[in-house]
C-alpha positions as CSV (number, residue, x, y, z in Angstrom):
1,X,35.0,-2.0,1.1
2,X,34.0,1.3,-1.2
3,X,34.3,4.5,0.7
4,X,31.6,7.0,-0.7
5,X,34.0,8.9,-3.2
6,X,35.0,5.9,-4.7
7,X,31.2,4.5,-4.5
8,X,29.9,7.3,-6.4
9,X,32.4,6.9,-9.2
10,X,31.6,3.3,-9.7
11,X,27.3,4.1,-9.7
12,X,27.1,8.0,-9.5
13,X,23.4,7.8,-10.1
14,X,22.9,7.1,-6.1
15,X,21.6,10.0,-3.9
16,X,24.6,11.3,-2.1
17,X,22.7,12.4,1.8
18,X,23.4,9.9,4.3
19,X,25.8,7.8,1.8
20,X,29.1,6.4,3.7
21,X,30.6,3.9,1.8
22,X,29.4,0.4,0.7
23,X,30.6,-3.4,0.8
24,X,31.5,-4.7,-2.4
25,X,30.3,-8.2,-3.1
26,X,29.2,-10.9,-6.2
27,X,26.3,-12.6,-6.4
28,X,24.9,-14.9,-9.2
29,X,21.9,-14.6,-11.6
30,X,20.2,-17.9,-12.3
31,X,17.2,-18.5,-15.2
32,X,15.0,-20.9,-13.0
33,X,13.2,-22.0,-15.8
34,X,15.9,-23.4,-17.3
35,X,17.2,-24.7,-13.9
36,X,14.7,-26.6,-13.3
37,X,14.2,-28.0,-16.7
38,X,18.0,-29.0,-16.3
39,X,17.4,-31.0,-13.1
40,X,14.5,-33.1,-14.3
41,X,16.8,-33.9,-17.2
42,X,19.7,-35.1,-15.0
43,X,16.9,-36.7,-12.8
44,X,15.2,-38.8,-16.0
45,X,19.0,-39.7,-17.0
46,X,19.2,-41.3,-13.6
47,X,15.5,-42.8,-13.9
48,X,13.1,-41.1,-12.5
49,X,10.0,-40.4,-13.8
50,X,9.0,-36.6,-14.5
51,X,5.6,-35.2,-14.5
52,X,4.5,-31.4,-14.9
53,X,0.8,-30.2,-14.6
54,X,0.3,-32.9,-12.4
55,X,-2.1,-32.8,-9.2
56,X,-1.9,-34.9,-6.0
57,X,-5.4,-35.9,-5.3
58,X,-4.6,-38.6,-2.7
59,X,-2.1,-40.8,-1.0
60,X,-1.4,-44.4,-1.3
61,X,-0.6,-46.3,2.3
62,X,0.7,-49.7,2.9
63,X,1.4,-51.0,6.6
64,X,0.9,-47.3,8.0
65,X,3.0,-45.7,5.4
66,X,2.8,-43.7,2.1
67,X,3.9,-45.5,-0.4
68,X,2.7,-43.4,-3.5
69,X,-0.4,-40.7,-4.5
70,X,-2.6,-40.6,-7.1
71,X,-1.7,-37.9,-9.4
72,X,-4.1,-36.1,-11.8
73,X,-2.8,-34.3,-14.9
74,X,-4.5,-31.2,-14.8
75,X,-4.4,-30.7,-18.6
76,X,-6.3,-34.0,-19.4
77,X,-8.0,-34.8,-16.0
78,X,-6.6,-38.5,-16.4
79,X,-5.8,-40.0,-12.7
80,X,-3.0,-42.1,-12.1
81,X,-1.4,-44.3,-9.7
82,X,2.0,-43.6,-8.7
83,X,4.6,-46.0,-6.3
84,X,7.6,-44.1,-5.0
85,X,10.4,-45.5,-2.1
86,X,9.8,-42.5,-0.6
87,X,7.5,-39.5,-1.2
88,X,8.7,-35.9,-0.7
89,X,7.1,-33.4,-0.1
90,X,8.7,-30.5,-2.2
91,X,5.9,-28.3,-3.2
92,X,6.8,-24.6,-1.9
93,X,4.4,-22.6,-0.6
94,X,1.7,-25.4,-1.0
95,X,3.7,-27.8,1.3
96,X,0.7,-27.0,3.8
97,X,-2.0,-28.0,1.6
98,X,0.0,-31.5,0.8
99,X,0.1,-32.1,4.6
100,X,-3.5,-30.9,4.9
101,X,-4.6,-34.0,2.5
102,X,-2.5,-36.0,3.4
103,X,-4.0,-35.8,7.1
104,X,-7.1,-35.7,6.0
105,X,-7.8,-32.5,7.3
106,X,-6.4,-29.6,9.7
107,X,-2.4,-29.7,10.7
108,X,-0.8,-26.7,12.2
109,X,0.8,-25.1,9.1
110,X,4.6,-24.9,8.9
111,X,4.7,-22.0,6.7
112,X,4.2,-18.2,7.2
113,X,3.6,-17.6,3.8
114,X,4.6,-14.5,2.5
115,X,5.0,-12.9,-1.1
116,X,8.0,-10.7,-2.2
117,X,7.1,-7.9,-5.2
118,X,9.5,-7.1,-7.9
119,X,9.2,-4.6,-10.2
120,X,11.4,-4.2,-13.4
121,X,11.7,-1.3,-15.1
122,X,14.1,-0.3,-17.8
123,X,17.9,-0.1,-16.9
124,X,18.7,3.3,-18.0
125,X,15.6,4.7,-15.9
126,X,18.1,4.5,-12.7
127,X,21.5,4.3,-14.7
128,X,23.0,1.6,-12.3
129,X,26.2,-0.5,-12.9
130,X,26.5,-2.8,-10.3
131,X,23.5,-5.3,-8.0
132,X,23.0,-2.8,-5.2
133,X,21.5,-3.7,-2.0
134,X,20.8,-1.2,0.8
135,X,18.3,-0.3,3.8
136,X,15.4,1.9,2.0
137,X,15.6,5.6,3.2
138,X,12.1,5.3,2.8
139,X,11.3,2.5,5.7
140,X,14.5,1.1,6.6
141,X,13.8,-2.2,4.9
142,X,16.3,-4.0,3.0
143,X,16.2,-3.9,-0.9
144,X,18.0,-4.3,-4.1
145,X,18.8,-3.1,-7.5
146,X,19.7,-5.4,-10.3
147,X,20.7,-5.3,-13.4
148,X,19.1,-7.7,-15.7
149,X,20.1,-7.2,-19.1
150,X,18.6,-4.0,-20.1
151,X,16.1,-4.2,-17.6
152,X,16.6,-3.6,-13.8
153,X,14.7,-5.3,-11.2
154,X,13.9,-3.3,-8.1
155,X,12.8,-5.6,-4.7
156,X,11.6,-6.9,-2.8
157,X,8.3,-6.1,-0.5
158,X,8.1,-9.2,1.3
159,X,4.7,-8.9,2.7
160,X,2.5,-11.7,3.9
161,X,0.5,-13.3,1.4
162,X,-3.2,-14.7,2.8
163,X,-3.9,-15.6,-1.3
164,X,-3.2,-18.8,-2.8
165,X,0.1,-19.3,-3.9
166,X,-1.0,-19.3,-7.9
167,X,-3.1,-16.2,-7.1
168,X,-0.2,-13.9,-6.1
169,X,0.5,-11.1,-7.3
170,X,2.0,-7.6,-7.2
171,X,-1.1,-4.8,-6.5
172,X,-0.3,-0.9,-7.2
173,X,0.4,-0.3,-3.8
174,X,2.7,-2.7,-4.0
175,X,4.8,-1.4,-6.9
176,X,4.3,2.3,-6.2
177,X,6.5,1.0,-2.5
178,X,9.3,-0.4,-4.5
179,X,9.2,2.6,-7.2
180,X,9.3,5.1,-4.3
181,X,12.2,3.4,-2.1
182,X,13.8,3.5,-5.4
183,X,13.5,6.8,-5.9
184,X,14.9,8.0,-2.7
185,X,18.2,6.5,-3.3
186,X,18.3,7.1,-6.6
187,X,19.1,10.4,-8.2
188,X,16.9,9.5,-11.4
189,X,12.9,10.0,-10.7
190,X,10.9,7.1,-11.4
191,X,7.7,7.0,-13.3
192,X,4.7,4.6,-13.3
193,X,4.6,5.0,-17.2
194,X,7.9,2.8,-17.4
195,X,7.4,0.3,-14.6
């Protein structure tokens, strides 16, 4: 635990009204690009098949049970056929759709889905050290401040998202909420210019 005088030494650039203290804690920063690019390597190595900017346009069914879908690549249109043990569905936000065909029409969706902003803006803009999370003064929400190389990211408005999951995106409103709970904990002023 960081009492405030001890806080403000280690990030002085936070606003000082209504600061007590904070809990010191690590976190970790992951490229999911390269995550994922790592997994379907380990998963090839131990035989599966990997496919990007594929399309499930159907499922296969023997005795009562899937058994496969057809897949379309979405680059060449080309359809194929493709047998699994088991199917999983692992799609994200789109898990709803994939039940949806697979039904063969309406289910009761699973899935509030919801889209959380970020905005990054350069690092020396709010002159933080450290990841810093903390209730907004602004609506009492939680947020963060990251570092991210010479960038910080500021998040997150978790709002609920009616768009389709590839069609998401952060509006003005959106980022001028994250740029203005930033600024009220932070002494530096923001500025849509650098956002």
């Amino acid at each position: 635990m960081l009492g405030k005088r001890t806080l403000l030494q280690r990030e002085p650039a936070l606003r000082t009204h209504g600061l007590k203290g904070a809990a010191r804690y690590f976190d970790a920063q992951c490229d999911d690009a390269r995550l994922v690019v790592a997994t379907a390597r380990s998963a090839r190595a131990a035989g599966a098949a990997i496919r990007t900017w594929t399309a499930v346009t159907a499922f296969l069914r023997e005795g009562g049970h899937v058994t496969g879908v057809v897949a379309r690549d979405v680059e060449t249109g080309a359809e194929a056929e493709l047998r699994a043990a088991v199917v999983v569905n692992a799609t994200g936000p789109w898990a709803d759709d994939l039940r949806r065909l697979e039904a063969g029409g309406a289910v009761t969706p699973m899935l509030r889905r919801t889209k959380g902003a970020h905005v990054v803006v350069p690092r020396a803009r709010i002159g933080h050290t450290d990841a810093i999370t903390f209730l907004s003064p602004v609506d009492g929400r939680v947020m963060f401040v990251l570092p991210w190389g010479e960038q910080s990211l500021i998040g997150t408005t978790d709002t609920d998202a009616t768009e389709a999951p590839d069609e998401v995106a952060a509006s003005p409103t959106t980022c001028a909420t994250c740029c203005a709970r930033r600024t009220a904990s932070f002494r530096r002023p923001g500025s849509r210019r650098t956002t």
